[in-house]
NUMARPA-709761 format. One record per residue (C-alpha): residue number from 1; residue in three letters; chain; x negated, y, z negated. Coordinates in Angstrom, 3 decimals. Layout:
REM NUMARPA-709761
  nr rest kette        X        Y        Z
 NUM  ALA     A        X        Y        Z
...
***
This chain:
REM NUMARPA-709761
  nr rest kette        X        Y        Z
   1  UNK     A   11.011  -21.046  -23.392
   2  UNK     A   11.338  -24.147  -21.435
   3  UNK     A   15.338  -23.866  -20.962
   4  UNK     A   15.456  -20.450  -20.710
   5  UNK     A   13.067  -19.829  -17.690
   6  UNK     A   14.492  -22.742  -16.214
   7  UNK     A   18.279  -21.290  -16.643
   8  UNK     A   16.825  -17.874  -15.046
   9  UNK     A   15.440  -19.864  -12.358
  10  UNK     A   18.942  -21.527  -11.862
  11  UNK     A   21.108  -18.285  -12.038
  12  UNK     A   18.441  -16.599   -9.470
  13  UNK     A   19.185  -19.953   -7.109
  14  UNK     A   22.816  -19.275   -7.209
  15  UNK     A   22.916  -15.991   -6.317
  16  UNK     A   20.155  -17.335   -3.433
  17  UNK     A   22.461  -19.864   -2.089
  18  UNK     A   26.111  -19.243   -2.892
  19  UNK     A   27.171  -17.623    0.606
  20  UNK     A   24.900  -20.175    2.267
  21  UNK     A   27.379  -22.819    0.707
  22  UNK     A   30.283  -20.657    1.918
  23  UNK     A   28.528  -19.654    4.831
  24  UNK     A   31.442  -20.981    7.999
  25  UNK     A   33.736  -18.556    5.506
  26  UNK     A   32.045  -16.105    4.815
  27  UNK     A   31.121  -15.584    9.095
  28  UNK     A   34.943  -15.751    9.831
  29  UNK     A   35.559  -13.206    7.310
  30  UNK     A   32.936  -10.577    8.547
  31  UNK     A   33.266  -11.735   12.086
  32  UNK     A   29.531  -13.117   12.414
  33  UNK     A   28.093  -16.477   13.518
  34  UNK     A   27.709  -18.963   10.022
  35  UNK     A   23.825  -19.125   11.656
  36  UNK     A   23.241  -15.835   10.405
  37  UNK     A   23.227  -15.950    7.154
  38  UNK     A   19.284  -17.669    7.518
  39  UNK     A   19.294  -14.148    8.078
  40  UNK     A   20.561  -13.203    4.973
  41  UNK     A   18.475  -15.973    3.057
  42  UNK     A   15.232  -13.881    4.429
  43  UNK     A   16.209  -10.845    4.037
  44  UNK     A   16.320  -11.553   -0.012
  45  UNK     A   13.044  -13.427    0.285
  46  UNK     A   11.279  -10.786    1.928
  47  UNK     A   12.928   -8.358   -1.211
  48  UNK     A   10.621  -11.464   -3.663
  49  UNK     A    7.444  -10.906   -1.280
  50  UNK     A    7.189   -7.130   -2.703
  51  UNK     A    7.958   -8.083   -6.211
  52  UNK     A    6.116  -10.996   -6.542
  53  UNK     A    2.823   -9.006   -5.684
  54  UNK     A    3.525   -6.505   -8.372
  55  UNK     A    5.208   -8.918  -11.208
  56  UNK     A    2.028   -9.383  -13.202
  57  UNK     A    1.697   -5.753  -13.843
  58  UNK     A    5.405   -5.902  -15.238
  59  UNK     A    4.621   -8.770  -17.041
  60  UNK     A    1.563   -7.188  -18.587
  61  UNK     A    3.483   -3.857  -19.309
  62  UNK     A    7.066   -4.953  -20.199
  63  UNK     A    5.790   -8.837  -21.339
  64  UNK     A    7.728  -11.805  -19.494
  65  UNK     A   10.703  -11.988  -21.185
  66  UNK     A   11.823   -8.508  -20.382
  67  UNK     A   10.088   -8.756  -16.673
  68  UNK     A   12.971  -11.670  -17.166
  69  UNK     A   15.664  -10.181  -17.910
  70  UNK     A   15.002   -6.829  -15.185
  71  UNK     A   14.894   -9.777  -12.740
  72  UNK     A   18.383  -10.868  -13.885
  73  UNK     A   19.564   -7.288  -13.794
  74  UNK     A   18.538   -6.599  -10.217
  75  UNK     A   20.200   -9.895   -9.092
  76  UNK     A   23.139   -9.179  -10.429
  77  UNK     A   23.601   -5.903   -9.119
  78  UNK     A   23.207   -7.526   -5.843
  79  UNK     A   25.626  -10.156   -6.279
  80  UNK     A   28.320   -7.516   -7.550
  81  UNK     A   27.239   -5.059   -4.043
  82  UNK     A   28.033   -8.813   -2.172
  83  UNK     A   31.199   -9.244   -3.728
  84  UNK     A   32.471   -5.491   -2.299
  85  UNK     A   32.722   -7.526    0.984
  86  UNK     A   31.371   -5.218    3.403
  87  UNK     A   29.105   -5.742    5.642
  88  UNK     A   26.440   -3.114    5.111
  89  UNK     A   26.559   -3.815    1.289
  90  UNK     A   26.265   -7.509    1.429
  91  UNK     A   23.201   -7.310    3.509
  92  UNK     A   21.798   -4.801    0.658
  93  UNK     A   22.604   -7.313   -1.644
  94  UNK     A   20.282   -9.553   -0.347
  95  UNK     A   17.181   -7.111   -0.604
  96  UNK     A   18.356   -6.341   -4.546
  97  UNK     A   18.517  -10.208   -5.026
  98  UNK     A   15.216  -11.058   -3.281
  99  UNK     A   13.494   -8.573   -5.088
 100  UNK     A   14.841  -10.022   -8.612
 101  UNK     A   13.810  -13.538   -7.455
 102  UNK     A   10.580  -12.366   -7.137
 103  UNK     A   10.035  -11.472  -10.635
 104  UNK     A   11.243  -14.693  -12.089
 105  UNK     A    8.118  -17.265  -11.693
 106  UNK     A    5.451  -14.764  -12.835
 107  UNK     A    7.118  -14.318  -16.029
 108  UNK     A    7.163  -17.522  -16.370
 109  UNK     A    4.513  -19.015  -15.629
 110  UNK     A    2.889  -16.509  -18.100
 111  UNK     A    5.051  -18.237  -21.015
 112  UNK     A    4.880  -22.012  -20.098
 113  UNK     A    0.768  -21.518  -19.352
 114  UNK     A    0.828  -20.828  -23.463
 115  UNK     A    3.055  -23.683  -24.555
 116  UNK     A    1.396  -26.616  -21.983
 117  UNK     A   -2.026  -28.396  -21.620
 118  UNK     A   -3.355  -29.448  -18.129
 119  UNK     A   -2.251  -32.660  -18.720
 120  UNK     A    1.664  -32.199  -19.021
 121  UNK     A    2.037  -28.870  -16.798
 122  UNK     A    2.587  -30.666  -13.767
 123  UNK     A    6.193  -32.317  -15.516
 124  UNK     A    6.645  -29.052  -17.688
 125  UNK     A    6.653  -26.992  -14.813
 126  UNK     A    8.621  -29.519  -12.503
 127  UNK     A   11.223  -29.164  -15.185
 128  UNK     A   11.234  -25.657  -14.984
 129  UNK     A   12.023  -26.069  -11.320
 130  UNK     A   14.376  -27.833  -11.547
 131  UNK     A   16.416  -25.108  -11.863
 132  UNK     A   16.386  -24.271   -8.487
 133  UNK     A   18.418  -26.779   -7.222
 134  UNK     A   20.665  -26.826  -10.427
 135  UNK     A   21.192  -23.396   -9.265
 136  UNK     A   22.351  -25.281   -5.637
 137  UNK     A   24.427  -27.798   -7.020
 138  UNK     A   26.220  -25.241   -8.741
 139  UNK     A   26.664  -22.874   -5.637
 140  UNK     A   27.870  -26.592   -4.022
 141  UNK     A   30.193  -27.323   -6.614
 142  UNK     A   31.381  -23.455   -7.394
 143  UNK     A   31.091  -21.282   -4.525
 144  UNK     A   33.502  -23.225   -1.743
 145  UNK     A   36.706  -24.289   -3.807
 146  UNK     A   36.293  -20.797   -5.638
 147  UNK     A   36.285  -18.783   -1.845
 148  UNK     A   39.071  -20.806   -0.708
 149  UNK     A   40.902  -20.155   -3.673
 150  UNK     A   39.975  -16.317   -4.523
 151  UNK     A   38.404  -15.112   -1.335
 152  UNK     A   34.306  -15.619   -0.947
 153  UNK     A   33.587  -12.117   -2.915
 154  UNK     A   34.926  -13.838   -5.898
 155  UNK     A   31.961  -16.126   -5.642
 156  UNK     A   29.331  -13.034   -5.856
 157  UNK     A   31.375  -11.484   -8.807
 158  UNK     A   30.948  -14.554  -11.198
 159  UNK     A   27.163  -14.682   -9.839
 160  UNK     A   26.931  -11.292  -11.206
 161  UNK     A   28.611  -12.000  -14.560
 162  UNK     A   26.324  -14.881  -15.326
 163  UNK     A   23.298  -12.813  -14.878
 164  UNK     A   24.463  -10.090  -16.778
 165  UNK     A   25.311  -12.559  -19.798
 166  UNK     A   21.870  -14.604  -19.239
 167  UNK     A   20.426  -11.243  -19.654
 168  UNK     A   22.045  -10.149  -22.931
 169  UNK     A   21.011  -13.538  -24.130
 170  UNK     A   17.392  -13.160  -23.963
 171  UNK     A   17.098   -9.942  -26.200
 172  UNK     A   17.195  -11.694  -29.015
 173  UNK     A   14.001  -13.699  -28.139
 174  UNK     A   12.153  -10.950  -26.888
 175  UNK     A   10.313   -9.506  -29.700
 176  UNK     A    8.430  -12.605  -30.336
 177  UNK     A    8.112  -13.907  -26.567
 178  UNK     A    6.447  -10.760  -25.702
 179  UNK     A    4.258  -10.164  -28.388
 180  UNK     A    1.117  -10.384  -25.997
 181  UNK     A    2.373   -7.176  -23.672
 182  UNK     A    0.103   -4.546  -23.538
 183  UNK     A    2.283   -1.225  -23.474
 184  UNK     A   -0.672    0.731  -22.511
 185  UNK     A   -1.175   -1.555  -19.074
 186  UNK     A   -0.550    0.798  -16.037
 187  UNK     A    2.870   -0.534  -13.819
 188  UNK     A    0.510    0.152  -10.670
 189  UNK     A   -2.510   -2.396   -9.694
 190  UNK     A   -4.039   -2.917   -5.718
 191  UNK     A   -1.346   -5.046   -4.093
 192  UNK     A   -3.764   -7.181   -2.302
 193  UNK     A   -6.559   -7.722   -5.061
 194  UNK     A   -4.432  -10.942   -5.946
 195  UNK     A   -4.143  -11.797   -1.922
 196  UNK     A   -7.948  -11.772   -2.252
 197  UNK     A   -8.446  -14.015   -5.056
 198  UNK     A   -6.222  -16.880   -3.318
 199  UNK     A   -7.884  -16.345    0.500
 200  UNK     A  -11.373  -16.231   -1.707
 201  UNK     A  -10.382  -20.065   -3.025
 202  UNK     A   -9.803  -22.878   -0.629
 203  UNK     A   -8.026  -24.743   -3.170
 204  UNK     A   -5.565  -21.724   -4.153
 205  UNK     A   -5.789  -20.838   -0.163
 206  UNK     A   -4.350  -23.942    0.901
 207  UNK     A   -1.958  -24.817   -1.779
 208  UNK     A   -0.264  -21.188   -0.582
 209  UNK     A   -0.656  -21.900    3.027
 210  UNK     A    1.525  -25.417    2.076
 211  UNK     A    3.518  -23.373   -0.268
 212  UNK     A    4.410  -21.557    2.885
 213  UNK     A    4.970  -24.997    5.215
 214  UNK     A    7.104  -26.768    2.250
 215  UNK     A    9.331  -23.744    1.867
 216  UNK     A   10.159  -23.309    5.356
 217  UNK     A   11.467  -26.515    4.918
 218  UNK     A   13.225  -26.008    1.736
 219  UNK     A   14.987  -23.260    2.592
 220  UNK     A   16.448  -24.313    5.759
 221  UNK     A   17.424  -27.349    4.272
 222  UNK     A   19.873  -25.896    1.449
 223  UNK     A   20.898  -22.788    3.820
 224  UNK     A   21.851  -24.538    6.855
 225  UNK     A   23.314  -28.001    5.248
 226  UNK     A   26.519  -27.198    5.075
 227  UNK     A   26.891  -25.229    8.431
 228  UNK     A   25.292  -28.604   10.114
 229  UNK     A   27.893  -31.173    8.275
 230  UNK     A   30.949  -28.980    9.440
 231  UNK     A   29.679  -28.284   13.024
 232  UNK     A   27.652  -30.911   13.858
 233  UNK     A   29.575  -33.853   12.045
 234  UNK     A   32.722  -32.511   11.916
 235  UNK     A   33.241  -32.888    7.832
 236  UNK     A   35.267  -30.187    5.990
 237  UNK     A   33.773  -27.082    4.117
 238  UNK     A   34.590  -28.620    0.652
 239  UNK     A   33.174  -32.079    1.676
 240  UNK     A   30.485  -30.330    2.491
 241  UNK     A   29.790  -28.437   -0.467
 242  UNK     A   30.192  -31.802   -1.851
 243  UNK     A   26.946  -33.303   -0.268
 244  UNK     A   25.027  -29.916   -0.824
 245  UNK     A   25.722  -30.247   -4.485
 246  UNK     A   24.208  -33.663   -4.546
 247  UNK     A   21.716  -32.931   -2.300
 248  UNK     A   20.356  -30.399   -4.794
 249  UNK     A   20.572  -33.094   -7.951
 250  UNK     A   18.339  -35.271   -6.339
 251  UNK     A   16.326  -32.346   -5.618
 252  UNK     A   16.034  -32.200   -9.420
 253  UNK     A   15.411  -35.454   -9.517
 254  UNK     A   12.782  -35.597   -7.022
 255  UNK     A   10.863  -32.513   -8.664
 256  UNK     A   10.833  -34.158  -12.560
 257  UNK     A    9.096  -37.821  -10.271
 258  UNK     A    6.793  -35.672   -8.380
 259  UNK     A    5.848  -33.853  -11.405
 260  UNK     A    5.497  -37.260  -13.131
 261  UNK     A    3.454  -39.045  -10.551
 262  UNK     A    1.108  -35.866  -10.085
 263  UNK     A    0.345  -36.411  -14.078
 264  UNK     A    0.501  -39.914  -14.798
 265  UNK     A   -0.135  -41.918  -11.704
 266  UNK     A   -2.100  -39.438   -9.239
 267  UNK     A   -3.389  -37.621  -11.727
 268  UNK     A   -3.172  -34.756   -9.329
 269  UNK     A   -1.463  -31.908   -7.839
 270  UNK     A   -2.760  -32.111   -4.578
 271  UNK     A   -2.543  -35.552   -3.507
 272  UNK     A    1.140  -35.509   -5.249
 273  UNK     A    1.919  -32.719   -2.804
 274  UNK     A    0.512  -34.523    0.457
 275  UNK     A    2.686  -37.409   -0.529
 276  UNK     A    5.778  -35.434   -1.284
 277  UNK     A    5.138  -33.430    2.425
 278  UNK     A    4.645  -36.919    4.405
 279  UNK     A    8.258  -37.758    3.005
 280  UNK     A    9.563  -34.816    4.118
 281  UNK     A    8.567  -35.234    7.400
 282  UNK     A   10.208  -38.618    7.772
 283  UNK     A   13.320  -37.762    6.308
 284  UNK     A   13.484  -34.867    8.495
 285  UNK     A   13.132  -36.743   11.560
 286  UNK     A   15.678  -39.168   10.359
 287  UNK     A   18.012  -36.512   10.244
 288  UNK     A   17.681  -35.585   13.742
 289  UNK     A   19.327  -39.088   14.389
 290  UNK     A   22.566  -37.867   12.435
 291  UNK     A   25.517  -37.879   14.640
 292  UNK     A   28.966  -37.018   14.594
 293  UNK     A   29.688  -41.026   14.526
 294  UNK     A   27.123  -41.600   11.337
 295  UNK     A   28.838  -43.460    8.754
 296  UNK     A   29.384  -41.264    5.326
 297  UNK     A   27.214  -43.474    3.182
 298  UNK     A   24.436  -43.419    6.037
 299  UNK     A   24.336  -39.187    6.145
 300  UNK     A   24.514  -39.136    2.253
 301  UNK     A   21.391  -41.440    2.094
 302  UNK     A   19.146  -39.571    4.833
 303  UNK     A   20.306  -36.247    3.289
 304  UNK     A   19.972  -37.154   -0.128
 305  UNK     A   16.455  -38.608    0.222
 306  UNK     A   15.625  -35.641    2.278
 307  UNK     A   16.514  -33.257   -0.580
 308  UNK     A   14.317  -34.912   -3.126
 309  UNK     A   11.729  -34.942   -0.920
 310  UNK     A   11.933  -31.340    0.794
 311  UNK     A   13.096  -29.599   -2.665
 312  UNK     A   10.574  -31.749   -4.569
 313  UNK     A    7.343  -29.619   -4.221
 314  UNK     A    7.979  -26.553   -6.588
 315  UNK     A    6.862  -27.464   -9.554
 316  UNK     A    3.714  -28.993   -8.775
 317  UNK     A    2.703  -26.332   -6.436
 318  UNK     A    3.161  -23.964   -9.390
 319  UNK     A    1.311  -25.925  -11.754
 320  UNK     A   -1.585  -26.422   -9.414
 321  UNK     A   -2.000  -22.805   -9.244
 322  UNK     A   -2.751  -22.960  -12.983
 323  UNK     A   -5.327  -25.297  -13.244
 324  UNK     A   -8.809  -24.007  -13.342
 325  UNK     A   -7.312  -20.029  -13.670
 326  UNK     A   -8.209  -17.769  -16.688
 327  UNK     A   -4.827  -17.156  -18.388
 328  UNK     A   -4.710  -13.537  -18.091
 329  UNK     A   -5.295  -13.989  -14.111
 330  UNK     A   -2.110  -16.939  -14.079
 331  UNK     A    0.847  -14.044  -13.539
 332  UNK     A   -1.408  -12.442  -10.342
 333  UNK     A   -2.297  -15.620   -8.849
 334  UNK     A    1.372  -16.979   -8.944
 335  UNK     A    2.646  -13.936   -7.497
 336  UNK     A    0.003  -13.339   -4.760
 337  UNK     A    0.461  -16.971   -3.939
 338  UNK     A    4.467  -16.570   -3.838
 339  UNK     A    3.535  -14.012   -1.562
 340  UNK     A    3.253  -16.433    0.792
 341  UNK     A    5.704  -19.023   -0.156
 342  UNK     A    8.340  -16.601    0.448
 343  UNK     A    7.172  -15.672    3.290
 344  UNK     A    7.795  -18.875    4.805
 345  UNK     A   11.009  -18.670    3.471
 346  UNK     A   11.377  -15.400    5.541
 347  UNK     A   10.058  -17.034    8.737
 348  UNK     A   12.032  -20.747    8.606
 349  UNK     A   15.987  -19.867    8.062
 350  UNK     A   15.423  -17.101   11.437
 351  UNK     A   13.798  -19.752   13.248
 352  UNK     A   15.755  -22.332   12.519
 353  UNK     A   18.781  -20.061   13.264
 354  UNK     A   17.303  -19.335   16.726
 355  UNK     A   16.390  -22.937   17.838
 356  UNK     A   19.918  -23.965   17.037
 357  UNK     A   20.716  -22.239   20.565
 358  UNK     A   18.264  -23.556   22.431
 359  UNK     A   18.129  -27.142   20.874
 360  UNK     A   21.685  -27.781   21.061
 361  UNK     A   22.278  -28.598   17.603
 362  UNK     A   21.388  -27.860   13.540
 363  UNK     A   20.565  -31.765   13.676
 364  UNK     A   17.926  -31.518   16.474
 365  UNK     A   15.972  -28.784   14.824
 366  UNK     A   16.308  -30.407   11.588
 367  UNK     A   14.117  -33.367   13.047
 368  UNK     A   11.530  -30.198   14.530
 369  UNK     A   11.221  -29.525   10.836
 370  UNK     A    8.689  -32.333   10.400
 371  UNK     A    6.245  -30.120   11.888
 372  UNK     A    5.730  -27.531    9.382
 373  UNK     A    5.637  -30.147    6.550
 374  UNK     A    2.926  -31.982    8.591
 375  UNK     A    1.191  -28.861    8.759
 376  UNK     A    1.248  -28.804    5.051
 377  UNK     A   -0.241  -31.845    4.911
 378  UNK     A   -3.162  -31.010    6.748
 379  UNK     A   -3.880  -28.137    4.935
 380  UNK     A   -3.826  -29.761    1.550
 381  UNK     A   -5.777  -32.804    2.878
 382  UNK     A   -8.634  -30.708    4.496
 383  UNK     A   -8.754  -28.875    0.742
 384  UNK     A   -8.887  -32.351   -0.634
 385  UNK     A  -11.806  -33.412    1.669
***
């Protein structure tokens, strides 16, 4: 279960992040400014927002594995309406991709809840999310060599074959994963009665209001990285994709120590997530001071410790929404609380994209990025207190 939810996760990522790792290319091919496609990033996330409110009625219905594999259908019809090239059709592909990502933690969740105890979920669930920024280091590693070689929609169509074959995969599995579903459950359920029940907690309340700081954050770290190195610092777009790539493996990195230090030092999820926001804010201020005369090995270190701190969160967050919640309620709370984790993902790539104007450069609002994650903080600590 364990390395197949976090493989979903990772295939979902890619098809998140491949055209931000392509994203100077893919502008001069459709004749847009590279700071758009934050646009393109929310777009998909606000497609998660809808189905992450109604995923636990899927997972109930269908049971998680095939709530799974619809997730990994709808993403890769996206990525294969990207890879047409056209502009009206790649922004549609973001909606059919968000709405796919959505489905993919509360299916999840569902099936790690039965194979952890409160005193490993933390790490099991860090694990899982790791796959997030596998999914980045791939799009790093895959997506620019690939749309310099093949053209960028060559990118979306091997997106699109993965998910299709990740799909196929899971049927064999299914029977027995999804042995719990309830066929008579009804598809349709109040979209805000799990809204309620996180608002109704201060503990599930902020942990979703950081959710939505932290991811803010997240996002316009991996979307905008690349744009920043070649603009800002002048590096090339595969040198680049270079330092995106390992940007997102310390991400992995930094969600499996989180996840351990929330379950074997801090014992947890809270104070492990004030920690891992205070980080964030430092490293984003440090890489306001990035220049276009910053030695390589000094931009690699900020960027990489800003990674593992930024993309470090995930896991815990998830976990923490566990703890304490009846299992049959763990597939509604995760979505509702997505809810607003994406939508912070739909706010921060648009506002980042429209400070870059006004600040003068991706590096300068970068360093403004501390704020949110600060925000986080407080949050979290006034739910500690």
């Amino acid at each position: 279960m364990l390395a197949a939810t976090t493989a979903a996760q990772a295939l979902v990522a890619l098809a998140m992040l491949s055209l931000a790792a392509i994203a100077p290319e893919v502008a001069r091919a459709l004749a847009i400014e590279p700071a758009l496609v934050g646009w393109w990033i929310s777009l998909a996330y606000g497609g998660a927002m809808l189905t992450s409110l109604g995923g636990s009625a899927l997972v109930r219905r269908l049971g998680a594995t095939r709530t799974t594999q619809v997730a990994l259908a709808l993403v890769g019809l996206g990525a294969l309406s990207a890879a047409s090239g056209r502009l009206v059709l790649v922004a549609a592909a973001a909606a059919l991709v968000g709405l796919g990502y959505g489905l993919t933690n509360p299916g999840a969740s569902h099936l790690l809840v039965r194979s952890t105890t409160p005193a490993n979920r933390n790490l099991v669930f860090s694990v899982k999310q790791t796959g997030v920024p596998l999914g980045g280091t791939i799009a790093g590693l895959m997506a620019p060599p690939v749309a310099l070689a093949f053209g960028w929609p060559a990118v979306m169509a091997v997106v699109a074959v993965l998910a299709v074959v990740l799909a196929v995969a899971l049927a064999p599995v299914r029977a027995a994963w999804d042995a719990d579903r309830d066929p008579s459950a009804r598809f349709t359920e109040h979209p805000l009665a799990g809204l309620a029940l996180i608002w109704g907690d201060p503990r599930l309340r902020a942990l979703s209001l950081a959710g939505f700081a932290y991811a803010a954050v997240q996002l316009s770290l991996s979307t905008f990285l690349v744009t920043m190195l070649v603009k800002d610092l002048g590096w090339s777009l595969v040198e680049a994709g270079v330092l995106l790539s390992t940007v997102q493996v310390t991400g992995v990195v930094g969600r499996i120590a989180l996840g351990v230090v929330a379950d074997r030092v801090l014992r947890s999820s809270l104070a492990a997530l004030v920690a891992g926001g205070v980080a964030t804010a430092l490293f984003a201020l440090a890489t306001g001071a990035l220049g276009p005369d910053s030695a390589r090995v000094a931009v690699t270190a900020v960027l990489v410790a800003f990674g593992a701190a930024a993309l470090g969160w995930n896991g815990v967050y998830l976990a923490g929404l566990t703890h304490g919640t009846p299992a049959a309620q763990i597939p509604r709370i995760t979505g509702a609380s997505l809810f607003f984790t994406y939508g912070g993902v739909l706010v921060g790539p648009p506002a980042f994209a429209a400070l870059v104007p006004l600040v003068g450069s991706y590096t300068a609002v970068y360093a403004l990025s501390a704020l949110p994650a600060l925000l986080g903080v407080a949050w979290l600590m006034r739910a500690k207190g």
